[in-house]
C-alpha positions as CSV (number, residue, x, y, z in Angstrom):
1,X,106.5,53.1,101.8
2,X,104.4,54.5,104.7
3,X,107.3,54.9,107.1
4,X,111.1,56.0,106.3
5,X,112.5,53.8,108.1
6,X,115.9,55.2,108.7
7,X,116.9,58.4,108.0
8,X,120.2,60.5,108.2
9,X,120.6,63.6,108.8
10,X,123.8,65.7,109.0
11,X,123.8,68.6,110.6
12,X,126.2,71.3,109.5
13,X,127.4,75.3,109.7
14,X,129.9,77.6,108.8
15,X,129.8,79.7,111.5
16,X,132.2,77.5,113.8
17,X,133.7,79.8,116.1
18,X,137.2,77.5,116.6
19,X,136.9,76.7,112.7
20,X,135.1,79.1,110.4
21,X,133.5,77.3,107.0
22,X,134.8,73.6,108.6
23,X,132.1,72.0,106.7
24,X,133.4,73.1,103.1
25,X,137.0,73.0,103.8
26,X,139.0,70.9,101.4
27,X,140.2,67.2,102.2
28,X,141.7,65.4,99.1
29,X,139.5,67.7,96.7
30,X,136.6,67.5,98.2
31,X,134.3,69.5,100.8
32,X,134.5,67.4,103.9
33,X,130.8,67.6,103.7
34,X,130.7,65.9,100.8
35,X,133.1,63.1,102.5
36,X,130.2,62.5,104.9
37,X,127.3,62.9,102.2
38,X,128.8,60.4,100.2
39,X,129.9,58.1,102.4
40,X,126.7,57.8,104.6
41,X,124.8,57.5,101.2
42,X,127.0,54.4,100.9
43,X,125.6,53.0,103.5
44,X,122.7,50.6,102.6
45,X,120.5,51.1,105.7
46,X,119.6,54.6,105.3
47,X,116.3,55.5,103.2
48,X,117.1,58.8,103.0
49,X,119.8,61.2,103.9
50,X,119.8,64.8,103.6
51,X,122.3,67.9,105.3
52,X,120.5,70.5,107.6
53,X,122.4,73.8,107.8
54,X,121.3,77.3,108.9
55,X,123.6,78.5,105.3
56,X,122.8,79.3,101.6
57,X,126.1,78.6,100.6
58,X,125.9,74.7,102.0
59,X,122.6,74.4,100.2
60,X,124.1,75.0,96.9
61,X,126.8,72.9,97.6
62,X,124.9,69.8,98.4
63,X,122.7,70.4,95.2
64,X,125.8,70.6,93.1
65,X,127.0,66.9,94.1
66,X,123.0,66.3,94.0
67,X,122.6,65.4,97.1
68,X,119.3,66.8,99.5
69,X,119.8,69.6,101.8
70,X,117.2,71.6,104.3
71,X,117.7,75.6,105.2
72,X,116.7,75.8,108.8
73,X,115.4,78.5,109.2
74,X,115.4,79.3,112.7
75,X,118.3,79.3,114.7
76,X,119.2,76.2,117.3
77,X,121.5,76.2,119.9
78,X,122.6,72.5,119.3
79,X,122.7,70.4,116.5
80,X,120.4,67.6,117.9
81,X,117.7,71.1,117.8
82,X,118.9,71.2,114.4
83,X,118.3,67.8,113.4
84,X,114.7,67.5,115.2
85,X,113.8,70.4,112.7
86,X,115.0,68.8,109.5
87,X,112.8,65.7,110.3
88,X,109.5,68.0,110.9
89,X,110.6,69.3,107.3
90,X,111.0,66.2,105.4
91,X,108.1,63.9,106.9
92,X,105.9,67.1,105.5
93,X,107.4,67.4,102.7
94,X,107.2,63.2,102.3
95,X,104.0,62.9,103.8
96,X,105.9,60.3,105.7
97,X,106.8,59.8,109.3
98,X,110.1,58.9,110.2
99,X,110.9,55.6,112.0
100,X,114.4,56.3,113.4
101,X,116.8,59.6,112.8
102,X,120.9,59.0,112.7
103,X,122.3,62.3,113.2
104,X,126.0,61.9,111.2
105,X,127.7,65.3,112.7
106,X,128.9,67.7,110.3
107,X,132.9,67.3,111.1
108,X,133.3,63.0,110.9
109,X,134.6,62.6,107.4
110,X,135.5,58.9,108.1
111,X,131.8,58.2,108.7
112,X,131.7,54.6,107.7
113,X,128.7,53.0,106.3
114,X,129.6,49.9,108.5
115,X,128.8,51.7,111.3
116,X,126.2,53.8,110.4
117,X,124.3,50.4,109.4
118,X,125.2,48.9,113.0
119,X,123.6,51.8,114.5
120,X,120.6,51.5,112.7
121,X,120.5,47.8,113.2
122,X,120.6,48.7,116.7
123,X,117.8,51.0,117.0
124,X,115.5,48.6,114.7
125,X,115.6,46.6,117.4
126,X,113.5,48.5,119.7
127,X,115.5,48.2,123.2
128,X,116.9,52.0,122.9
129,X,115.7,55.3,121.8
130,X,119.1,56.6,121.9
131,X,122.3,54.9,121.0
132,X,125.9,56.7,120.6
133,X,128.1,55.0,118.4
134,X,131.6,55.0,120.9
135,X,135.4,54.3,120.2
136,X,138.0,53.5,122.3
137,X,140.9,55.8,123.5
138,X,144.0,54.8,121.7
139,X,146.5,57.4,123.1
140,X,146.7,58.8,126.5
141,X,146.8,62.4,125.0
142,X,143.6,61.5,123.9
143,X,142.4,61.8,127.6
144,X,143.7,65.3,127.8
145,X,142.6,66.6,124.7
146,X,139.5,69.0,125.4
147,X,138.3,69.2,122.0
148,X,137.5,65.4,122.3
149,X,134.4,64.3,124.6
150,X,134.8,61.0,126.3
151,X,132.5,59.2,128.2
152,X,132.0,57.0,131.4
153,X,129.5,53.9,130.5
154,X,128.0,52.0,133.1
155,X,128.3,47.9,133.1
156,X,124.7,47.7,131.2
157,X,126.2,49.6,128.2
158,X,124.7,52.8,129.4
159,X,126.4,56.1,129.3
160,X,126.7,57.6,132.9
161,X,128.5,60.5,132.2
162,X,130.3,62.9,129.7
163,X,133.7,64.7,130.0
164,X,136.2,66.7,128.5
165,X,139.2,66.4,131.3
166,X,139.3,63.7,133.1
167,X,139.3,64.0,136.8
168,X,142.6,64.1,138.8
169,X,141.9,61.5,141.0
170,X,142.2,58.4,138.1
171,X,143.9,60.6,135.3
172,X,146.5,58.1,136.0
173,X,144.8,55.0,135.8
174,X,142.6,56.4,132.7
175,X,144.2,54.1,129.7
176,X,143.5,51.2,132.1
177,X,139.5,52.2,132.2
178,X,137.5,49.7,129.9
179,X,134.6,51.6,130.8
180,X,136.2,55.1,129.2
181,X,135.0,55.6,125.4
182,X,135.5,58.5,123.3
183,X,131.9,60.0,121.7
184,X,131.6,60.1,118.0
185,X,129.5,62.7,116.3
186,X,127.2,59.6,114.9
187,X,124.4,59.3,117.0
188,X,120.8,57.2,116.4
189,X,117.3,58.6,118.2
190,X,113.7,56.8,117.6
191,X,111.8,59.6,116.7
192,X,109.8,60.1,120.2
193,X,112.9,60.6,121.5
194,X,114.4,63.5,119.4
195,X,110.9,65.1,119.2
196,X,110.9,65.3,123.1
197,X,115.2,66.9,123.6
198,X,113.5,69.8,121.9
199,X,110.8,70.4,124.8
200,X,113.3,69.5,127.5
201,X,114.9,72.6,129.2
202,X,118.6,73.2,128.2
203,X,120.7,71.8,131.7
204,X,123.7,73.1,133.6
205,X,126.5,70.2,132.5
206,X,124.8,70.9,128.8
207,X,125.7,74.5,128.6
208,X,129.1,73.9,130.8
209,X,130.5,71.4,128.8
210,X,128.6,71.8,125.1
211,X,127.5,68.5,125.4
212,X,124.0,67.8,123.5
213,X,123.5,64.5,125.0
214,X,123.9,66.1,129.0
215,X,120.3,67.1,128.4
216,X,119.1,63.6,128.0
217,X,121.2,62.5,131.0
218,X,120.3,65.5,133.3
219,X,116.3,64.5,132.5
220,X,116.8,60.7,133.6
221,X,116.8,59.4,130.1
222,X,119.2,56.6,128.8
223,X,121.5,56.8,126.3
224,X,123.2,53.4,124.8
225,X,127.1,52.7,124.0
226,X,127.6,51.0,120.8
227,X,131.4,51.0,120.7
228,X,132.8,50.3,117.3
229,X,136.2,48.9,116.2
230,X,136.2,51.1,112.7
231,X,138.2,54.5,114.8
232,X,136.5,57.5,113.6
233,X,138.0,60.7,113.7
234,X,136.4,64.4,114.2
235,X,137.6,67.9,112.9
236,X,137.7,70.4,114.9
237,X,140.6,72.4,113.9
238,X,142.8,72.8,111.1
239,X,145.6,70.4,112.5
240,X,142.6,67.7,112.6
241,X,142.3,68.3,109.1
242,X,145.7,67.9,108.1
243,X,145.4,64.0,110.0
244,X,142.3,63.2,108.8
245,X,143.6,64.2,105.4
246,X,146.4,61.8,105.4
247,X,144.3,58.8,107.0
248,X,141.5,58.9,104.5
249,X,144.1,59.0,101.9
250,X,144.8,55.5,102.9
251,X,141.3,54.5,103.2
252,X,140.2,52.5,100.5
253,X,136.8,53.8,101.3
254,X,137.8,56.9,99.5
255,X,138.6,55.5,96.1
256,X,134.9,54.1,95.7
257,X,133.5,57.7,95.6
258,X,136.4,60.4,95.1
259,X,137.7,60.5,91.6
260,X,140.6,62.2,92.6
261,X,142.4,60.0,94.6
């Protein structure tokens, strides 16, 4: 194969600053990390998936369930940096270049290889260099919830903005919003693409907010909806955990590649 095709890389620290060690923490017996290392290896699109951390300790962990991981050596700001790296690494270490990159964030568990596979039917296509997989707000607290990002998309699919409050002059009428989507950690780039949100300058709503995909928007460059039934849900603090705990407990999904539930 002269080209990997599709490639997934999950980016992943310890040093969280709202959740220390959130990658190894415990659901059902397992790391999460190695939730979303098995899961996206499930998935039959991917080529290749590896983990990219800045930490010795996640290394080891990923070779002990024999899995393919990447010390970064130099420090990134964002995980998209992070991820850019980890492709430079393995197309030199393949000898390969990379067709198109899906970044599977280090805190989605439920990553679903359902999704992951429309996302990278998606980018085959050619008509986007960047797609964000999306779901839909199910509760109104949702809205109000600054740990989750949501996002306003335009009526050509594209996203026009990110936020993490909504503003008070439709907080109201937000449930009622079609066009209001909540962003998933699972995001596709064609390689161009990534290679070039390294060489952009960091923007204003990107620092404000801790938003990767601002810098895209902020230098005129598009970024695709793909909104997916399947509802995927993020850690980002230990009550997450506890809910995403008793969900994937119920997720037949589980049963295929954890021996202890």
């Amino acid at each position: 194969m002269d080209v990997i095709k599709n490639l997934g890389v999950i980016p992943a620290r310890l040093g969280s600053g709202r959740f220390p060690n959130k990658p190894l923490k415990e659901i059902l017996g397992m790391p999460m990390l190695g939730h979303i290392y098995k899961r996206s290896c499930l998935s039959t699109k991917l080529d290749y998936v590896c983990v990219a951390t800045y930490d010795k300790e996640i290394v080891d962990y990923i070779d002990s369930i024999g899995g393919k991981a990447i010390l970064i050596r130099e420090q990134y700001e964002r995980p998209t940096e992070c991820v850019a790296a980890a492709v430079r690494e393995i197309e030199k270490e393949c000898g390969q270049k990379v067709e198109n990159i899906l970044m599977i964030q280090g805190d989605e568990p439920m990553v679903n290889p359902e999704v992951i596979e429309a996302l990278a039917s998606d980018l085959e296509k050619n008509e986007n260099e960047v797609v964000n997989i999306v779901n839909k707000i199910n509760h109104k607290d949702e809205y109000f919830d600054k740990d989750i990002v949501k996002m306003v998309v335009d009526k050509l699919g594209r996203i026009l903005w990110f936020f993490r409050l909504p503003s008070p002059f439709w907080e109201e009428k937000a449930r009622e919003l079609s066009s209001v989507g909540i962003q998933t950690g699972i995001i596709g780039f064609k390689r161009r693409v990534l290679f070039l949100y390294s060489e952009l300058m960091p923007t204003d709503f990107e620092k404000a907010n801790s938003v990767d995909m601002f810098r895209f928007l902020e230098h005129g460059i598009n970024i695709k909806a793909l909104f997916s039934k399947i509802r995927l849900y993020s850690v980002d603090t230990p009550s997450d955990l506890e809910m995403v705990e008793k969900v994937m407990s119920q997720d037949p999904l589980t049963a295929t590649y954890n021996v202890s539930v």
